[in-house]
N, C-alpha and C positions, 0 to 999 in steps of 0.2 A: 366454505361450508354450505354454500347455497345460498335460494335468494329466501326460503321458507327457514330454513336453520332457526335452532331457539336462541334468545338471547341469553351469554355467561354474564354468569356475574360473581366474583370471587371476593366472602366478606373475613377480615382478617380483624379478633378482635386480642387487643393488646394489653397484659396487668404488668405493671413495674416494668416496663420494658420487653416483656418475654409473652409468647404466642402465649393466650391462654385459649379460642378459638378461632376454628375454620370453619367457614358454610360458603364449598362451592356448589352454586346455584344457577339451574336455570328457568326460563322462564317459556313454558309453551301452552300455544293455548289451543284447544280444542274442542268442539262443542260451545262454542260461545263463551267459554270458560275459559278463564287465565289463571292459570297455578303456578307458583312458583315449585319447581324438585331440587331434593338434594342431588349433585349429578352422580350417575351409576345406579340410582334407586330401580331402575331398569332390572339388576342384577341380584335387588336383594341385600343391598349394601348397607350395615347395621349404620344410623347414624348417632352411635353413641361416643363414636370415635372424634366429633364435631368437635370436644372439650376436654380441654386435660381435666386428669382424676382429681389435682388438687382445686381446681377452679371451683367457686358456686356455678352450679349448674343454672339455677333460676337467674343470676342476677348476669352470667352471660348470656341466656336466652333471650332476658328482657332487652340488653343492649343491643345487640342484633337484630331484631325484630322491630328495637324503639328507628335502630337509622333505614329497616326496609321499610318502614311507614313512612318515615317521613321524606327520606330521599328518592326512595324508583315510585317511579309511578307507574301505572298499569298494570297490575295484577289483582285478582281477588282473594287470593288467598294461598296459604303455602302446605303442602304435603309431606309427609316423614312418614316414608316406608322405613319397615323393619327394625322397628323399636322394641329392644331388649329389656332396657333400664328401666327401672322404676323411678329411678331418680328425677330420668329425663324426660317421661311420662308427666309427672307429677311438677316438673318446671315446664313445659310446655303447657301445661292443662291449665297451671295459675297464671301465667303471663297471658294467654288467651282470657280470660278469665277476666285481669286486669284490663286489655283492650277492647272488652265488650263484643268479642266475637264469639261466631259459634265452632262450640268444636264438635267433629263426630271422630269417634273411634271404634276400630275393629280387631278382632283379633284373627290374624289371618298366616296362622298355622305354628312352626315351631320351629328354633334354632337348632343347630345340635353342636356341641361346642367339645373339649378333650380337656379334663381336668390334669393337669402337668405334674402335679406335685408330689404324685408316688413315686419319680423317678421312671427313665426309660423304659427298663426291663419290665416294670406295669403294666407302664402304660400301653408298651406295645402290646404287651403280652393278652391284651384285650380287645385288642385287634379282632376279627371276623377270621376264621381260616379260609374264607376263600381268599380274603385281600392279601393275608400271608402267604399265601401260594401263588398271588399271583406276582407281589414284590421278590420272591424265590424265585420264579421262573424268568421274569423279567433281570435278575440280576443276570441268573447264570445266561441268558439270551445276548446283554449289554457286554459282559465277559470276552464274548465268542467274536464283537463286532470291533470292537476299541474300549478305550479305557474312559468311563464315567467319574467326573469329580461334581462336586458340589460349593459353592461359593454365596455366602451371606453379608450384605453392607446395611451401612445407616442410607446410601445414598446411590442416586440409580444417573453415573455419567452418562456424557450426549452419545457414545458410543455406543454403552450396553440399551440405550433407550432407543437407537436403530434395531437391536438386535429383541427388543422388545417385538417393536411393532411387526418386526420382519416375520415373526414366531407368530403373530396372533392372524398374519395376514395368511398368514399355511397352517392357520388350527382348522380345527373344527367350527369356528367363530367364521372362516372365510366368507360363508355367505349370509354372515348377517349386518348390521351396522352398528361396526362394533366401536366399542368407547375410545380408545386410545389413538385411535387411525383418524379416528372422527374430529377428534379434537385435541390433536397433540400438544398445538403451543399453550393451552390451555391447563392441559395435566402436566407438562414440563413447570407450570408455575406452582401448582400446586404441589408436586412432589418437591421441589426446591425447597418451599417451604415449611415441608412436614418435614424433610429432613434437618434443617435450623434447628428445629423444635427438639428432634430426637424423635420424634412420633411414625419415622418410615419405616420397614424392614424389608431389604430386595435380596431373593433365595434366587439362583441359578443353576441348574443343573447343566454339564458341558459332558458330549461325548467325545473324547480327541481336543479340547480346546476348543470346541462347537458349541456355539450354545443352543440346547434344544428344548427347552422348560425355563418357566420362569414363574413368579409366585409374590406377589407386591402387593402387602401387610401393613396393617396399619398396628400401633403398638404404644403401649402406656406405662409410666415410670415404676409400675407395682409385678409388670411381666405379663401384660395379657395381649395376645396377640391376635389378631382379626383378620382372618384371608381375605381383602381384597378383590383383585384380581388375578387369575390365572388359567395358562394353557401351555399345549406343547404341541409340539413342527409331527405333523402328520406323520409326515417318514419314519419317526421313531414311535410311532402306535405300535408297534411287535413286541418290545420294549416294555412300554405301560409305562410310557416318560410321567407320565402325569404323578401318577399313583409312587416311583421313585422316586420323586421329587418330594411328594408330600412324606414318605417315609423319615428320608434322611430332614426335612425340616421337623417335625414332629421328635424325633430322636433328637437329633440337637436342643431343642427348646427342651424336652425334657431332662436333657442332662444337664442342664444349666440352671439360670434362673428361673426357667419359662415358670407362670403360675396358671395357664388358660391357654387353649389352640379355638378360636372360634371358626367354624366354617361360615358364619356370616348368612345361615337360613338357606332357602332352595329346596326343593323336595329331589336332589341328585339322590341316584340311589349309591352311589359311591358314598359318601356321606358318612349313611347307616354301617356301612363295611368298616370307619373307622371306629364310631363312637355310638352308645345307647343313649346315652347324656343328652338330654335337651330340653329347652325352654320357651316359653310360649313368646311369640313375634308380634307386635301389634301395629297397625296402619295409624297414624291421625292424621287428621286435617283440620284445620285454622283457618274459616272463612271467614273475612270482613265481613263488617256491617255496613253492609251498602244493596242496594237493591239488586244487583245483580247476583250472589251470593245467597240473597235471602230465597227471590223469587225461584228463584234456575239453579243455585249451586247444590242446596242443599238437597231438592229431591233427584239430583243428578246423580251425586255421591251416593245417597241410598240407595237408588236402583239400579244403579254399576257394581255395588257391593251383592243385590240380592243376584243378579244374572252372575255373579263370578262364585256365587257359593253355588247355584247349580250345575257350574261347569262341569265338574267330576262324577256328575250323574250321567248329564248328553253326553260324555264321551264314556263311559262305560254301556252306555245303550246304545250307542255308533258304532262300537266295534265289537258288541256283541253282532248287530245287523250283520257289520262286513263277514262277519264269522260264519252268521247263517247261508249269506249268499254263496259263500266258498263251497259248502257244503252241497249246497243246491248244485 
């Protein structure tokens, strides 16, 4: 992974013998600053998924956070992008609270999630007509080329986990540094163990016995399910592999038990195409109390927060310039 790579750290916490938490963690530092991330947070990745629904939330907060205190050393403090829960707000905020740290929080935009429970025919039927016409054209396109099937497990074999990375290495992802390629024997442990739990769910789309999409879910005993990660093999963009994939998942969940389809936050405009449904996303962070954190962490975090809320200005006033230049 390199000689700079951040340090994993995979914390599994256990009630009665059965997974009641998972916090895969890494540790990077930057700025002089050492944070501990949930990993994927890269992507937007809710971490309300950390704990099963029946667990206290607080009281597995506090044990995991009691053994990151005490056992690793060298961090100042830990980050949780893209917090949904209130629950898990509200146990973060008192175990921080309880260890004398400081917390800041932001809220840094809005989920948009697919309420399951009207059944299919609703649910779809709420769909955007562009996304309908473009799931329409892409079927009748998939028709003309080979035969499209769809495939969903508790668990993601060594095989389909080639045919994983194979797909994400010929996505749209190709040129960036993307999660799973990055760190496979890593997410190979983790997925093993969300699948124990019952907590995975892996959607495959195959044209011909091809596999060309794939969608890996995270999912809790009440039916709410959480995208993850996904992508699809460039060659089938004609298609709108992507957007078929999530149809035939979304209709399945909804014929079933599904009770929630979360997209897991992003400002994709695909997204809005499925759902109007949304809820507000929120940043925190959990700085020690140590003097690095006091002096340097906290007006770090503040003024990374204020330069990221005028982003959406400078680049509205950048491409207006490019626009005027064109003109000129």
């Amino acid at each position: 992974m390199g000689k700079n790579a951040p340090t994993c750290f995979l914390l599994l916490c256990q009630e009665n013998s059965r997974l009641a938490a998972v916090a895969p963690l890494y540790l990077l530092k930057k700025h002089g600053l050492r944070l501990l991330h949930v990993m994927g947070d890269t992507e937007q990745a809710d971490v309300s998924w950390m704990i099963a629904e029946s667990v206290n939330i607080e009281d597995a907060l506090d044990t995991m956070l009691a053994h990151l205190r005490l056992s690793i050393r060298g961090w100042d403090g830990i980050r949780f992008y893209h917090v949904t829960s209130c629950a898990m707000m509200e146990g973060l905020r008192r175990v921080g609270l309880k260890y004398g740290w400081h917390i800041l929080i932001r809220q840094m935009g809005e989920s948009r999630y697919i309420d399951l429970r009207a059944g299919a025919d609703a649910v779809l039927g709420l769909v955007s007509s562009r996304m309908r016409n473009t799931i329409r054209k892409g079927q009748r396109k998939a028709k003309r080329t080979g035969k499209l099937s769809f495939k969903v497990s508790s668990k993601i074999s060594p095989d389909e986990f080639e045919s994983v990375l194979y797909i994400e290495q010929n996505s749209w992802k190709s040129s960036e540094d993307f999660r799973l390629n990055s760190k496979r024997a890593f997410y190979e442990d983790v997925f093993h163990a969300l699948s124990r739990s019952g907590e995975l769910r892996f959607s495959m789309l195959y044209m011909d016995d091809i596999p060309i999409a794939y969608l890996i879910s995270l999912q809790d005993l009440a039916g709410k399910v959480m995208a993850y990660e996904t992508a699809y093999h460039r060659e089938y963009g004609d298609i709108s592999a992507g957007s078929l994939l999530h149809y035939e998942e979304v209709r399945t969940l909804a014929g079933g038990a599904g009770r929630e389809f979360d997209f897991m936050g992003g400002s994709e405009n695909y997204k809005a195409e499925w759902t109007a449904d949304k809820r507000p996303v929120y940043e925190l962070v959990l700085l020690r109390q140590n003097a690095i954190p006091f002096v340097y962490g906290i007006p770090y975090v503040k003024i990374k927060w204020l330069v990221m809320r005028g982003l959406p200005l400078i680049r509205s006033q950048y491409n207006l310039m490019k626009a005027n230049i064109k003109r000129v």
